[in-house]
C-alpha positions as CSV (number, residue, x, y, z in Angstrom):
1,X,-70.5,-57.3,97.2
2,X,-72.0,-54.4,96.7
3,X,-75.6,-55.6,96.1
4,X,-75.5,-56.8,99.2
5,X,-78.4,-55.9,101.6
6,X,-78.0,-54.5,104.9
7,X,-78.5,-57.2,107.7
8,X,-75.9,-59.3,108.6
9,X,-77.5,-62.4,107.9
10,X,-78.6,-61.2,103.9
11,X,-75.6,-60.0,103.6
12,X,-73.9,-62.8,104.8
13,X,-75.9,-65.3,102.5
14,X,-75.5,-63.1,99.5
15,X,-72.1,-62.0,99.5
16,X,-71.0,-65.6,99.9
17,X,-73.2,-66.7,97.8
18,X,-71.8,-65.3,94.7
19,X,-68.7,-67.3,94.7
20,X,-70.9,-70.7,95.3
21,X,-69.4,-72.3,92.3
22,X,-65.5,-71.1,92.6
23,X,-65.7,-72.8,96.0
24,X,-66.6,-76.0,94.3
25,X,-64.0,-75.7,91.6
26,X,-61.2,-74.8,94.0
27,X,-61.8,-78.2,95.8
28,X,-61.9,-79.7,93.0
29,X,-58.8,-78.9,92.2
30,X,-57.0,-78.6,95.1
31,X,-58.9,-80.6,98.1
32,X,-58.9,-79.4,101.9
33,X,-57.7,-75.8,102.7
34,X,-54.5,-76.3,105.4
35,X,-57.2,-75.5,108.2
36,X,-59.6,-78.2,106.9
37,X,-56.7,-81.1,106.9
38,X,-56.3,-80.1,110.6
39,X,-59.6,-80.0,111.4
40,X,-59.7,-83.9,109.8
41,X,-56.6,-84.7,111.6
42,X,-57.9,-83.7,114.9
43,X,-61.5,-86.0,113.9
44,X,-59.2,-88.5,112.9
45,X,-58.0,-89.1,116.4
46,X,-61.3,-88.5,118.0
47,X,-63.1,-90.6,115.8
48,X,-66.0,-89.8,113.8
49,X,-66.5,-93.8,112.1
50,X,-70.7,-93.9,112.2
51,X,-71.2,-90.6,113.7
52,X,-73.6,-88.1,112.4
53,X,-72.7,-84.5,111.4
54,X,-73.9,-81.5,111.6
55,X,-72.5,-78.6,109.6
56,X,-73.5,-75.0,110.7
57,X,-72.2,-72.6,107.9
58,X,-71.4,-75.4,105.7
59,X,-70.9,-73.5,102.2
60,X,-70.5,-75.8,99.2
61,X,-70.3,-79.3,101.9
62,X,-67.1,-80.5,100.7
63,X,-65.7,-80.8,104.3
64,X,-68.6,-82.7,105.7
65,X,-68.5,-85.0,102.7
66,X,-64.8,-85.9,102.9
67,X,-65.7,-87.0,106.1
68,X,-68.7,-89.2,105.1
69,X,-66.8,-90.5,101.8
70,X,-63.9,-91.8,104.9
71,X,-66.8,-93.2,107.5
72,X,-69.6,-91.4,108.7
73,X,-72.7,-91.9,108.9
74,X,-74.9,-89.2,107.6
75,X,-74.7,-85.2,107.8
76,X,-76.5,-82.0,107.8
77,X,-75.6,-79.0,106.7
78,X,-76.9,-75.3,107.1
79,X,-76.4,-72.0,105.6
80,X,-77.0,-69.0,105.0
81,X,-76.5,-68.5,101.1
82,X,-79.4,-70.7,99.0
83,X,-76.6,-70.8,96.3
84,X,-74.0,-72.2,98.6
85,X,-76.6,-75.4,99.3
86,X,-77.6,-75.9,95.0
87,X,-73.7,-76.6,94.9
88,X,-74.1,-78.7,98.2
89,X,-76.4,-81.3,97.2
90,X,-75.4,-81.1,93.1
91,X,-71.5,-82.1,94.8
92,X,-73.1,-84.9,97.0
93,X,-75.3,-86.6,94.2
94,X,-72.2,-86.3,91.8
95,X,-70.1,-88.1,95.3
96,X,-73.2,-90.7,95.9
97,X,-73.9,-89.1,98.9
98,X,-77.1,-87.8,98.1
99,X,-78.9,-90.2,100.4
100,X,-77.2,-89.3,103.6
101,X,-77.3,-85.5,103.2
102,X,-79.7,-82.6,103.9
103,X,-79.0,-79.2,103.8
104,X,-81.2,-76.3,105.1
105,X,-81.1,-72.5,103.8
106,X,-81.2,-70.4,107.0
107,X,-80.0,-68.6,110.4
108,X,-78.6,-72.0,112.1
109,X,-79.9,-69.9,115.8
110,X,-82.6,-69.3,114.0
111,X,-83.1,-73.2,112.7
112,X,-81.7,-75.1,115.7
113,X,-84.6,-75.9,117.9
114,X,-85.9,-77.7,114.9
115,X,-82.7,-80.0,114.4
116,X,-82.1,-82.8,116.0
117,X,-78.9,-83.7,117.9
118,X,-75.9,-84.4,116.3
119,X,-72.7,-86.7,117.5
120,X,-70.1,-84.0,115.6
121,X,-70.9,-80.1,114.8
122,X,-68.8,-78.7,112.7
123,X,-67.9,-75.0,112.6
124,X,-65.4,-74.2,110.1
125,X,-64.6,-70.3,109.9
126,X,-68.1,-69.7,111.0
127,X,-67.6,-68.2,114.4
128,X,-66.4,-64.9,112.9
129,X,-69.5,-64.3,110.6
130,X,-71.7,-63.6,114.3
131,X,-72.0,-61.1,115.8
132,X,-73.3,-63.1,118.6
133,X,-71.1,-65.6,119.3
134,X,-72.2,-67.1,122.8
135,X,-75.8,-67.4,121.4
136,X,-73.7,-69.0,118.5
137,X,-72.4,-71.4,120.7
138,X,-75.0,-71.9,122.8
139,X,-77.3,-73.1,120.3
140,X,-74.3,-75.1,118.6
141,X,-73.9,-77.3,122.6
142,X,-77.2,-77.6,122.4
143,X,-77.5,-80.1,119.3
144,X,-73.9,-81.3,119.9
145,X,-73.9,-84.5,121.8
146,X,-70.4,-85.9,121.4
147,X,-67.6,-83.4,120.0
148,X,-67.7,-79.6,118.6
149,X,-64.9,-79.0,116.0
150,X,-64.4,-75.2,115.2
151,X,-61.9,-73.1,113.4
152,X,-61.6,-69.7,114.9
153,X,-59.7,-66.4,114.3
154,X,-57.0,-66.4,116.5
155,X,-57.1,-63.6,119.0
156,X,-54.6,-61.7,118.0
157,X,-53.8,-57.6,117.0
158,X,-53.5,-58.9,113.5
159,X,-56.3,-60.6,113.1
160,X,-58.2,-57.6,115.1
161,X,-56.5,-55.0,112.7
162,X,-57.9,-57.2,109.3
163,X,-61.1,-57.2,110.5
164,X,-61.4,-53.8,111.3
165,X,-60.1,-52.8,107.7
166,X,-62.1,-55.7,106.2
167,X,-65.1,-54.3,108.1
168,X,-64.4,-50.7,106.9
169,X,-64.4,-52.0,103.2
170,X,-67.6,-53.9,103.7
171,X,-69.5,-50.8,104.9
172,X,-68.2,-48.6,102.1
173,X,-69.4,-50.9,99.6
174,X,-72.8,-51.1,101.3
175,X,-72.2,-54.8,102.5
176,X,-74.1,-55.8,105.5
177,X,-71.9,-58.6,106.3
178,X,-68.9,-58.1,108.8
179,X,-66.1,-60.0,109.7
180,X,-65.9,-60.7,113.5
181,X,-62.6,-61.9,115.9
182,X,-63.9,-63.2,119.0
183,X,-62.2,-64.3,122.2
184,X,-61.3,-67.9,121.7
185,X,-60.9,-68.0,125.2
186,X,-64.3,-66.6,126.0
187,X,-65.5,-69.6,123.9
188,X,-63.3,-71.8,125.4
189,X,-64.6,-71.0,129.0
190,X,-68.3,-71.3,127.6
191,X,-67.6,-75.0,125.7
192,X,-66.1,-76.2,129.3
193,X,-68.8,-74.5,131.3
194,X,-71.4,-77.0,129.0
195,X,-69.0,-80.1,129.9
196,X,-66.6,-80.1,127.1
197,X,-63.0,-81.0,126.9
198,X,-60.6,-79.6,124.8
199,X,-59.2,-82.8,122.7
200,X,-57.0,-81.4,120.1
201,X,-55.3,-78.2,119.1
202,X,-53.7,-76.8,115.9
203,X,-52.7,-73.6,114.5
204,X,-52.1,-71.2,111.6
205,X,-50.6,-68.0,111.6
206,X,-54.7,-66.4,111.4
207,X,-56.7,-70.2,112.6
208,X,-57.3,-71.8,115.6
209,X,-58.7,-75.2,115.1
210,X,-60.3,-77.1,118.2
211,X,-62.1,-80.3,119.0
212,X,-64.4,-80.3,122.4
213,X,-65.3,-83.7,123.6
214,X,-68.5,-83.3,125.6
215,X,-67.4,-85.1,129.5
216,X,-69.4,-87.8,130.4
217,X,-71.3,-87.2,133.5
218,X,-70.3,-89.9,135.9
């Protein structure tokens, strides 16, 4: 980490980055992480047959393409780390899922007007790499049109005390990324304020994973 420059979003993409490939082999070996397997469950029972992703942070894609290998439709992923997305789309063509991929390299805020909407976004361990969270969101219920599916930090001292240690270790190693625990229930009231539904619930001792189901307007 410690070549890591100093904004959040470099550091971000780089520090990540450099572990691109042990990403790929760990789910290759091993599949979903515990959080991931909820996540699916809670699709599972919300449905996501012929509904398009989009995957903000997405790393290395695995998650989105276990979900397209099991029935959706197509899926795009962004992030930060160039390195993460040459693992992305070598990992789809060696799944046939070339075809009904695309990744973009990038600040997802940054990005989003340019996107089109999606029937899922997907935000797995994302929300605590911004600093900005409710511009986070708000650019995330912009392009969602049916359900948003996060996995969060949970608000807890624990949590609160790991990042502040984690943060401390980032700094002294001249990191610009930091690790972020925000209020799940400020993002909660900010997902219901936009006319979503919490549809599904599970928890970790550190994650809270969520699915949102947008209301319909009657």
């Amino acid at each position: 980490m410690a070549g890591c420059c100093g904004s959040t979003a470099c550091g971000i993409g780089r520090c990540f980055g450099r572990f691109s490939r042990r990403y790929t082999r760990r789910y290759e070996r091993r599949g979903l992480e515990a959080t991931q397997k909820q996540l699916v469950a809670g699709l599972q029972k919300a449905g996501f047959d012929g509904r398009s992703l989009l995957e903000i942070g997405c790393g290395v894609g695995y998650l989105h393409q276990y979900l397209l290998l099991r029935g959706a439709a197509t899926a795009v992923g962004v992030d930060l780390a160039p390195a993460m997305l040459t693992e992305a789309q070598a990992l789809a063509a060696r799944q046939g899922l070339a075809q009904r991929t695309r990744y973009l390299p990038g600040d997802f805020e940054v990005l989003a007007p340019e996107l089109d909407v999606a029937d899922i976004t997907l935000l797995d361990k994302v929300v605590c790499c911004y600093p900005d969270a409710p511009g986070l969101m708000a650019a995330t219920i912009a392009r969602t049109k049916e359900i948003c599916a996060l996995t969060l930090p949970r608000g807890h001292a624990l949590n609160r005390v790991a990042a502040r240690l984690g943060g401390g270790l980032l700094r002294a190693v001249g990191s610009g990324y930091r690790p972020f625990v925000h209020d799940p229930m400020m993002i909660d009231r900010q997902l219901r304020a936009a006319g979503f539904k919490c549809v599904y619930e599970a928890r970790t001792l550190i994650w809270l994973t969520r699915l949102y189901r947008r209301v319909p307007v009657s």
